[in-house]
N, C-alpha and C positions, 0 to 999 in steps of 0.2 A: 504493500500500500504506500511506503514512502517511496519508496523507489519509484514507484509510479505518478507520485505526486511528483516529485523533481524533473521525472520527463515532462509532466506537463507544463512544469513552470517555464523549461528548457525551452519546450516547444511555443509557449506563449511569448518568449521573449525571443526567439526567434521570429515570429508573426511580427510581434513589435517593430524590431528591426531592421524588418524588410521594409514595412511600410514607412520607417521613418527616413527607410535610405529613396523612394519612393519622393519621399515628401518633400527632401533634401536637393534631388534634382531638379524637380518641380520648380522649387524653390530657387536654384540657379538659373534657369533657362529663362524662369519668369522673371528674376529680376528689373529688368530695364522696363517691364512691364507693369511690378510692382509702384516701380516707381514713377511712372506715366500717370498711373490711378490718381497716387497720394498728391503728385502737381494737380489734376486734377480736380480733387476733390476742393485741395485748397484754394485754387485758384475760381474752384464755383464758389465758394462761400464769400470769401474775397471779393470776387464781384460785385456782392452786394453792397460792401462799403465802398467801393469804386463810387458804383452808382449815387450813392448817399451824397459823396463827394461833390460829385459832378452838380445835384437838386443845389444843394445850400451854395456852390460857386455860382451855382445861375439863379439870381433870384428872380429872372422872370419865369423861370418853369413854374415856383411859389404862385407868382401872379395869377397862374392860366388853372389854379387849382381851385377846390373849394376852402370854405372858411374851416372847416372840420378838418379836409383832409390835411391844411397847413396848420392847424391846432395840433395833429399829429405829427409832422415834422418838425416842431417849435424846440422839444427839448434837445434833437439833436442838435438844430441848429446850433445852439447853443454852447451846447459840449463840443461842436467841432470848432467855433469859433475860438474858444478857449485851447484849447489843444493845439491848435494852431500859432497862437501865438508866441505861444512857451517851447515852441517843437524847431528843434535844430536838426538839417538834414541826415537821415541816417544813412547815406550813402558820404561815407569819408571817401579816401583814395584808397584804405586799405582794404585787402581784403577781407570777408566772415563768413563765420561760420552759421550758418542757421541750421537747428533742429526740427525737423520734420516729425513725429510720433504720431502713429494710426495704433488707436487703442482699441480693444476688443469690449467687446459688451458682457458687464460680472455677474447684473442679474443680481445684485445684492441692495434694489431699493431705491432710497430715497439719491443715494447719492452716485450718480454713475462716474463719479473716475474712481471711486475707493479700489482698490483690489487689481483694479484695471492693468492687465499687460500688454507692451508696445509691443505688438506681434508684427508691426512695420517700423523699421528705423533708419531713416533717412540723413543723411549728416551733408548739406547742400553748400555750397564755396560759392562762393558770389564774390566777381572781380569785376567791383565798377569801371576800371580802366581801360578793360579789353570787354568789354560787358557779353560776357562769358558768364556760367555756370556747369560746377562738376557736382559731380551729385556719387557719394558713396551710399551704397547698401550693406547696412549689418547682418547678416541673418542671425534671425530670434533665435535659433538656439548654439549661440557663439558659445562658449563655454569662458567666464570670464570669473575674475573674485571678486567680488563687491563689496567696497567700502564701509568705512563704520560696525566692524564687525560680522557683517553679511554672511561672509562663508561666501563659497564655490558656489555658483549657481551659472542656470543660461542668464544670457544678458535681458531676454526680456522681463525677467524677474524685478528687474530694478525698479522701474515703477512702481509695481505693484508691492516692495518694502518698503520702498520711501519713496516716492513719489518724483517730481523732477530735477529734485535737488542731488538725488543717489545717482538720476540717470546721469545725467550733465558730472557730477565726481567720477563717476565710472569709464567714464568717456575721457575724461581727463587723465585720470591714474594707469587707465588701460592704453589708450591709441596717443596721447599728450596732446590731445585735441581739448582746445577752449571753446566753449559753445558762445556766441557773442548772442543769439537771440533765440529762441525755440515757439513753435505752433507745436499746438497736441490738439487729433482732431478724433471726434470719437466716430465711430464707426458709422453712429446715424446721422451723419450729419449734411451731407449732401441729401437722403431725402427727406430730412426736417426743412433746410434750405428749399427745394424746390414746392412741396405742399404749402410753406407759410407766403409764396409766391402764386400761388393757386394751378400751378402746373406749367410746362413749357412745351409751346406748340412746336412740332417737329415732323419733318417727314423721315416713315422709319421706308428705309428704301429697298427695303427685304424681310419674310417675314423670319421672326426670330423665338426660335424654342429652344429651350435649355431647362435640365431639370437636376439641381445636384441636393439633392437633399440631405446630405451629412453639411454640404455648406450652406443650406439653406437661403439656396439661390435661385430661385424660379424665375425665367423671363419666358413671355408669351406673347409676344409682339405681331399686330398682323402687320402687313405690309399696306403704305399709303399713310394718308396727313393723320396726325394724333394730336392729341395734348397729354405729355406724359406727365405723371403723379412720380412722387417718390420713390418708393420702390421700382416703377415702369424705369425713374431714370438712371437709376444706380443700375440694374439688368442691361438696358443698353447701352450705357459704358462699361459694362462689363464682358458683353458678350463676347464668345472667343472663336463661335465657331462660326468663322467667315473664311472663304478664299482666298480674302485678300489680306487676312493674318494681320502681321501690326499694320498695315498702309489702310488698311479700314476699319480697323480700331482709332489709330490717329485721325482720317476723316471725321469717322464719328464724333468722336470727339473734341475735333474745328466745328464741324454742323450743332453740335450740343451746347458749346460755350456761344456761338452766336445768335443762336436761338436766346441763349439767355441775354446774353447782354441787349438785343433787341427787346427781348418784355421788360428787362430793369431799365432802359431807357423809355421806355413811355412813359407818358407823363401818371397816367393811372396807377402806376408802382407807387407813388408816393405816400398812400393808402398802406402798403404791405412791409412798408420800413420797420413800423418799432415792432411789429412780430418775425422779420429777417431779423435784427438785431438783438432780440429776447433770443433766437433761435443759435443766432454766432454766440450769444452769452452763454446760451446752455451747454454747445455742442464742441465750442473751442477755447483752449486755454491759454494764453500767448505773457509773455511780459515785453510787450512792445504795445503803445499807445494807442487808439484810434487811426490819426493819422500816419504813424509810422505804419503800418499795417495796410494802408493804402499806398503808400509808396511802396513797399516791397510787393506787394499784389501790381502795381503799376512796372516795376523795372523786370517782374518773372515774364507778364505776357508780351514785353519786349522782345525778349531772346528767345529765338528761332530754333522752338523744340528740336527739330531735327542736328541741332549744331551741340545741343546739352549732350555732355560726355560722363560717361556712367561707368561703375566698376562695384563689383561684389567683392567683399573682403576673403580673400581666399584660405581653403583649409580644407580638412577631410573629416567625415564621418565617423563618428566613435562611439562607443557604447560603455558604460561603467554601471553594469547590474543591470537595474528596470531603467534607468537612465540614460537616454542617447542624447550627446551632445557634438555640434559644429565644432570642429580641432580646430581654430587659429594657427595657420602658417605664419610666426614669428618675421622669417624674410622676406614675404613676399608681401603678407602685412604691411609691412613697413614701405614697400617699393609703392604698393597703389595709395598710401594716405603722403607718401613724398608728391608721387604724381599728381593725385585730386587736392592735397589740401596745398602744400608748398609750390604748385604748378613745375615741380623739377621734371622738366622735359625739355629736351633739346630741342633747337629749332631744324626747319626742313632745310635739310641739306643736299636734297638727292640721292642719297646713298640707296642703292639699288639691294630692296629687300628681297626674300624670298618668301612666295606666295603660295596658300594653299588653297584650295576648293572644293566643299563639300555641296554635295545639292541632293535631292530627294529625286527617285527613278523618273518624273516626269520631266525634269529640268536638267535632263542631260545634253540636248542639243545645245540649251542656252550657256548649260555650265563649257563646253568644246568651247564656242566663240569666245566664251570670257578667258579664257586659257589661252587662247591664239594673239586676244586684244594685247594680253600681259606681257606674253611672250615679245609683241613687236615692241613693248616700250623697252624693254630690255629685263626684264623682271623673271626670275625662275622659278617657275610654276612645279616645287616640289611633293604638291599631293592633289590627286582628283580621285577622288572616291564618292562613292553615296551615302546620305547619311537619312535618319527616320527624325531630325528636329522639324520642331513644327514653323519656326518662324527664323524669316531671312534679318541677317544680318553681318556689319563690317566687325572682325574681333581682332585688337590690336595683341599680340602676345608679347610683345616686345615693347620697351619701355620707349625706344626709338620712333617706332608708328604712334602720331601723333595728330588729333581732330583736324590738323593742318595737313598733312599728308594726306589723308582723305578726301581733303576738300580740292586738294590742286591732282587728284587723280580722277575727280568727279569729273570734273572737267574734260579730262582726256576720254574716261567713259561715263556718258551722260547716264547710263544705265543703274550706276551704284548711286546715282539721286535718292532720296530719301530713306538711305539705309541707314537704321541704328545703329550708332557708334558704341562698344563695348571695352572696355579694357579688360582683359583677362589673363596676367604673366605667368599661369599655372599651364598654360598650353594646352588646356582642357579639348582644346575642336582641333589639332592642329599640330600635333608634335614634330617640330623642326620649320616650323613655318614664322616667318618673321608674322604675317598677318595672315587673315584665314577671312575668306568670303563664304557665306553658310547660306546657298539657294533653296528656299524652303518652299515646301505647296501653300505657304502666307507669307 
């Protein structure tokens, strides 16, 4: 009977395991993805104070309103007047760090951050000089110490012991990264935002089913003109299973944020202000001002998503008992928070990399011409295989390949236009390839 109780235990953590190595990949492939969501999300909620902005700088929109509806705008007005006066630009020449945190929902009541773990950790560089941003991803189950006594935990734990004071020490003692400003968004937040807006008209241009019920994700989208509610708009920015993989995911979600910003500029939003701003008070935690919060919502949708340069902090898989934790590579660690936080990368120099290429069985003719393209700039094309990822993208493996190299080889092939820029020095897609081109069926 014991004996067989320990295979079971054996065999349960086994199952564990699997699924967490599973989860773990997921997790890597999806990153650039995660982090598309989390700008997303923020920059929907953002929005709204955009727009705030914009009502009280224009006071004849006021004029064209009712006496009620600008009785309702009256105390902003106020508080932004105020804030403004006192408010020094948060764009110095240096660069920062800004925290990004997507918290999970605890289910314990009256207070939704208690307990709350950052199951998204986003650590975002912002260079108003070159007005650039790099954007690292932690994975939630990095295996890190945490401060003030903690003990060994995953990194998304910190939150939920101490809240953003552990995370922001952890971050510091762990990566020597100083956080200059942090957002925490909770999970319901984009569709509290869009219902306290009373919905946003959109056309869904396909229709869209998806049913994952452990993530308790249901979209059911016909196809043709809508007015999507919350949950409809959290599902269509989420949806994943399209042809056209991240290039209509990114549409969609160009068509989603201008839909919005089209109904927060009518004049009839004026009305749904202090229930958008009850909704950003519930839903998001920041210690940056009103109007600071508008500027950095103002300098994010400046920069040319497809130019934001991304990297997942590298490591492997481990298990310690019923515990699976993210192993932090030490060296390599170090190489992407040099690259994304310190910008240490070289400038383009020409230096003639070598190239790999992976593409999925249907993308084999186009993967031959991109091999031939390479071939004639003078580039050695040291791998063409097939691969089963599901989404196309550029992966720098070398510290050398740089958003700038990408950009002056777009040029020569208009074809790697809007491919997502990855850093990855674990050589994960690509072993022995300076860069790696990954043609996906999205």
């Amino acid at each position: 009977m014991f004996k067989m109780k320990i295979a079971n235990n054996n065999e349960n953590q086994e199952e564990e395991y699997k699924a967490f190595l599973k989860n773990i990949r997921a997790e890597k492939e999806e990153s650039s993805n995660f982090t598309k969501l989390l700008f997303t999300v923020v920059l929907a909620v953002l929005c709204a104070v955009i727009v705030c902005v914009t009502v009280v700088e224009n006071s004849y929109i006021l004029d064209k309103i009712s006496t009620e509806q600008a009785d309702n705008a009256s105390g902003f007005f106020k508080f932004y007047k105020k804030e403004k006066k006192n408010f020094e630009t948060p764009f110095s020449p240096r660069r920062q760090n800004i925290l990004l945190l997507g918290v999970d929902s605890n289910g314990e009541g009256s207070d939704i951050w208690e307990g709350t773990r950052s199951d998204t950790i986003i650590i975002v560089n912002i260079d108003p000089k070159t007005h650039s941003i790099n954007a690292i991803s932690i994975p939630r189950d990095s295996k890190v110490y945490l401060p003030d006594n903690k003990g060994v935990q995953k990194i998304n734990s910190a939150h939920a012991l101490g809240g953003i004071n552990l995370v922001k020490k952890t971050l510091k003692e762990t990566f020597g990264i100083k956080i200059d400003k942090y957002i925490i968004v909770h999970d319901e937040a984009v569709e509290k935002v869009v219902d306290a807006l009373g919905g946003i008209p959109i056309y869904v241009e396909k229709p869209m089913k998806y049913h994952d019920y452990a993530g308790k994700l249901h979209i059911n989208l016909d196809k043709g003109n809508t007015v999507l509610n919350g949950k409809q708009a959290v599902g269509y920015l989420r949806y994943r299973k399209d042809g056209l993989g991240d290039i209509g995911r990114t549409q969609r979600q160009q068509w989603f944020m201008r839909s919005l910003f089209e109904k927060l500029h009518s004049p009839q939003v004026i009305t749904k202000i202090p229930e958008v701003l009850n909704v950003c008070n519930t839903y998001i935690k920041t210690d940056m001002s009103f109007y600071e919060l508008s500027q950095y919502a103002a300098f994010a949708r400046s920069v040319d998503e497809n130019k934001i340069e991304i990297a997942t902090l590298p490591g492997a898989p481990n298990q310690r008992g019923y515990i699976s934790y993210w192993i932090l590579d030490p060296k390599k660690t170090q190489e992407v928070i040099n690259r994304m936080i310190y910008r240490d990368k070289p400038t383009l120099d020409g230096t003639k990399f070598k190239a790999g290429i992976m593409y999925s069985p249907r993308k084999e003719e186009e993967a031959q011409a991109m091999k031939e393209k390479l071939s004639e700039l003078g580039f050695e094309v040291n791998m063409l295989k097939i691969t089963h990822l599901s989404h196309t993208r550029f992966v720098a493996n070398k510290n050398d390949v740089t958003i700038d190299f990408l950009n002056w080889l777009q040029k020569k092939m208009p074809e790697l236009n809007n491919m997502q820029f990855i850093y990855d020095p674990t050589e994960t897609f690509s072993v022995g390839s300076d860069f790696t081109i990954v043609l996906a069926e999205g």
